[in-house]
N, C-alpha and C positions, 0 to 999 in steps of 0.2 A: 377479454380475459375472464375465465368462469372464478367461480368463487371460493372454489377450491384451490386453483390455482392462485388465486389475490391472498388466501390465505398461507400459502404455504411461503410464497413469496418475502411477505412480512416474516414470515418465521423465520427464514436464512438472515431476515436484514437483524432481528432481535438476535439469533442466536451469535451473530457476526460480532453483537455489543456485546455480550454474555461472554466472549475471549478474552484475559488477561482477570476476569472475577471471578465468576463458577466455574468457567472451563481450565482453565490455565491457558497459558502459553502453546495455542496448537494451530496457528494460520489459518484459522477460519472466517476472519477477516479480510484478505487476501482476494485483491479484483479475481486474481486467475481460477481462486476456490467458489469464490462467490458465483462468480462468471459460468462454472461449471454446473455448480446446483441450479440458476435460475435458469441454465439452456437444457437440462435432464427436467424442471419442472414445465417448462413452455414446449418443449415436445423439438429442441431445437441445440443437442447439444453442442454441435461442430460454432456453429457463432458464438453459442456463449461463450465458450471457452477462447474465440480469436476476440471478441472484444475485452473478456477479464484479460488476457495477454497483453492488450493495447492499452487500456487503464495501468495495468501492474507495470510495464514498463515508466508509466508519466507519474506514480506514485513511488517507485520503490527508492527516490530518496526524500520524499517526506518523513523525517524522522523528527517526532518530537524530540528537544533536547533541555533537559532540565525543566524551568516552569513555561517552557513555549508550548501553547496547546496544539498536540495532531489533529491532523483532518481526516475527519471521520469516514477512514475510504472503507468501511465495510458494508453501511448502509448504503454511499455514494456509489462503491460499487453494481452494490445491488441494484438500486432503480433505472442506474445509468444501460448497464446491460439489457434489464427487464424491459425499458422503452425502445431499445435498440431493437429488440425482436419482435417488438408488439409490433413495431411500423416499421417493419422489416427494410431498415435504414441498415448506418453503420458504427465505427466509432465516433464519428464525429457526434453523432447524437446523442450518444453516451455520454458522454464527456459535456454537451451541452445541458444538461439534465444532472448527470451525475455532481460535477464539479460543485455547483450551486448549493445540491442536498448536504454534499460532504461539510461545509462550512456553514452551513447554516446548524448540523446538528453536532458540528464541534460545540456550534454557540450554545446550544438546548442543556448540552452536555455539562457544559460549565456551568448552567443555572443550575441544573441538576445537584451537581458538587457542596455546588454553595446552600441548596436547599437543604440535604443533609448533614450540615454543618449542627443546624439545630436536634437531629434526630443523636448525634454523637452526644450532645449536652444527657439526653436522657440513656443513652447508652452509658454513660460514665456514674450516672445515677446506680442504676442498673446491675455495674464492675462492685461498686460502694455494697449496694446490698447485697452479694453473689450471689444474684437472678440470672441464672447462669441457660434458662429457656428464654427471659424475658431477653438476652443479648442475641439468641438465634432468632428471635420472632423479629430483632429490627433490623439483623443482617438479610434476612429473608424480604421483610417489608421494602428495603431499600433497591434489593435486588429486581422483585417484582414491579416496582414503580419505573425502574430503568427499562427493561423491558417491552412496559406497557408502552413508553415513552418511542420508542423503536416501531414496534408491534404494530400500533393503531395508525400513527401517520401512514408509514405505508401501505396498510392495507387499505386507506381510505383513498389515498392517489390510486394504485394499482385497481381496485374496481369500480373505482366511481367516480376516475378521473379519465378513464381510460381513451373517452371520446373526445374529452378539452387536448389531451395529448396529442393526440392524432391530427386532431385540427390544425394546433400550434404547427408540428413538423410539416403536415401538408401545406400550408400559407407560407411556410419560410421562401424568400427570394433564393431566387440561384445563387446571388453573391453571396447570402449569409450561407448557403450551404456549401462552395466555395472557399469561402473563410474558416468557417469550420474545419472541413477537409484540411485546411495548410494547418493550423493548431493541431489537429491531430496527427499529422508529420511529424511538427515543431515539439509538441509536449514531453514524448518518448525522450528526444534527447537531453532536456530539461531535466527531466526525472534519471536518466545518465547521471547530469553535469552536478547536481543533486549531492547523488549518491556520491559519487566520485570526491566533490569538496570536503566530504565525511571521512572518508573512508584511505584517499591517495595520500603515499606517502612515493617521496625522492626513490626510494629501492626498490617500489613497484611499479615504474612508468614502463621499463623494459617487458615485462612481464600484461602487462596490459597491451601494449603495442602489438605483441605476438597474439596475444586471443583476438585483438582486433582487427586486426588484416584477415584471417582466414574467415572470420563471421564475414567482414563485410565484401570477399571477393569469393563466395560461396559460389560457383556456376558461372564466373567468368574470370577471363587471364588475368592472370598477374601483372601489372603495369611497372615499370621502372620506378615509379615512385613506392610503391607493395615492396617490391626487392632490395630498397635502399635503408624502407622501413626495417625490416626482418634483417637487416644486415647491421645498421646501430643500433636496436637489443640487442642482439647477439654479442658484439661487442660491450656496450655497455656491461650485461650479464658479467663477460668473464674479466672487465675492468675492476666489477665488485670484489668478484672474487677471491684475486688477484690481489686488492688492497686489503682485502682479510685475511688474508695469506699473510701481507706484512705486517699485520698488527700482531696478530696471532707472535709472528716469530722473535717480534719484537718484547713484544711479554714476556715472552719464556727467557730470551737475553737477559732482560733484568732480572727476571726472578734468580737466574746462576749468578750473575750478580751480586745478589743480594747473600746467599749460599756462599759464597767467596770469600767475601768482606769476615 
């Protein structure tokens, strides 16, 4: 990897951090974004963007909830893909590389947090005087030390680790790279079963059945068990509907009812 290259790299993994503070809320985090930039800067975009696809599927239901910390899949991202293409491997390498970075710089992340605990004590100092440059100079200080914190690890793995990398993935046994392989099968529906725990409620099993039959029998027949699928949503559906119909009529009932009396 040139140097240009190892820099720009690090720059997707910082700016990846830089989402939800300077940037706001704009999915630049995201295996499948991240995946896209580091395969337009390695000269490789068709992989990057299948292995950010194969990340983003095994991440997309990590979701922080309340004081649980995320795992930091935008660096993770990054490096997982970047090694993918350097040693023109697949997702499993990614995912072997990547998963590791993501929790290790959740951890960093959270010293991070806790280091600017103290920079707030002089920021409230700060509110007290209304130093109202001295509060942008610590929002800025805080910002660029996060940054750096992003910025420099990687740049330092991606050019000057780049040969220990190669090494590593070239010694791995067959079986670990076997194994690997089944995780990366396994992980995607993981990151399904994930989301789903989050997200499924009772009124959308129906409604999920039908997008999942046609995704998973894309390019071949439909089996008896496909057709029996598709055939209790379908019912289901209009069993819903159907008892909302009776609630529905049921209210109005009492409400003349109540007009009555």
């Amino acid at each position: 990897m040139s140097l240009l290259q190892a820099l720009l790299v690090a720059l997707v993994a910082a700016v990846s951090r830089s989402e939800g503070d300077w940037l706001g809320e704009c999915k630049l985090r995201e295996p499948v974004v991240t995946g896209f930039l580091v395969g337009l800067i390695l000269g490789d975009v068709k992989t990057g963007l299948i292995i950010g696809a194969e990340l983003q599927l095994m991440w997309m239901g990590a979701t922080g909830i309340g004081p649980t910390a995320q795992l930091d899949i935008g660096i993770g991202g990054t490096i997982g893909t970047a090694v993918a293409i350097m040693t023109g491997t697949g997702p499993e390498t990614a995912i072997l590389f990547g998963v590791p970075v993501a929790v290790i710089m959740q951890f960093l992340n959270t010293l991070l947090l806790s280091a600017y605990s103290g920079v707030m004590v002089a920021a409230d100092h700060k509110i007290d005087a209304l130093d109202f440059r001295g509060i942008r100079m610590l929002h800025y200080f805080c910002g660029i030390c996060t940054t750096l914190a992003y910025f420099l690890p990687t740049f330092f793995v991606m050019y000057f680790g780049n040969t220990v990398i190669e090494s590593i993935v070239a010694g791995m046994p067959a079986w670990v790279n076997l194994g690997l392989s089944g995780v990366a099968a396994i992980l995607p529906c993981l990151g399904f079963a994930l989301l789903l725990n989050i997200i499924m409620e009772k009124r959308l099993i129906p409604y999920f059945i039908l997008g999942f039959i046609p995704a998973a029998f894309v390019g071949f027949d439909l089996t008896m068990i496909a057709i029996a699928g598709v055939a209790v949503a379908i019912a289901w559906i209009i069993f819903m509907l159907r008892q909302n119909e009776g609630a529905k009529t049921e209210t109005v009932s009492n409400s003349d009812d109540e007009w009555e009396d």
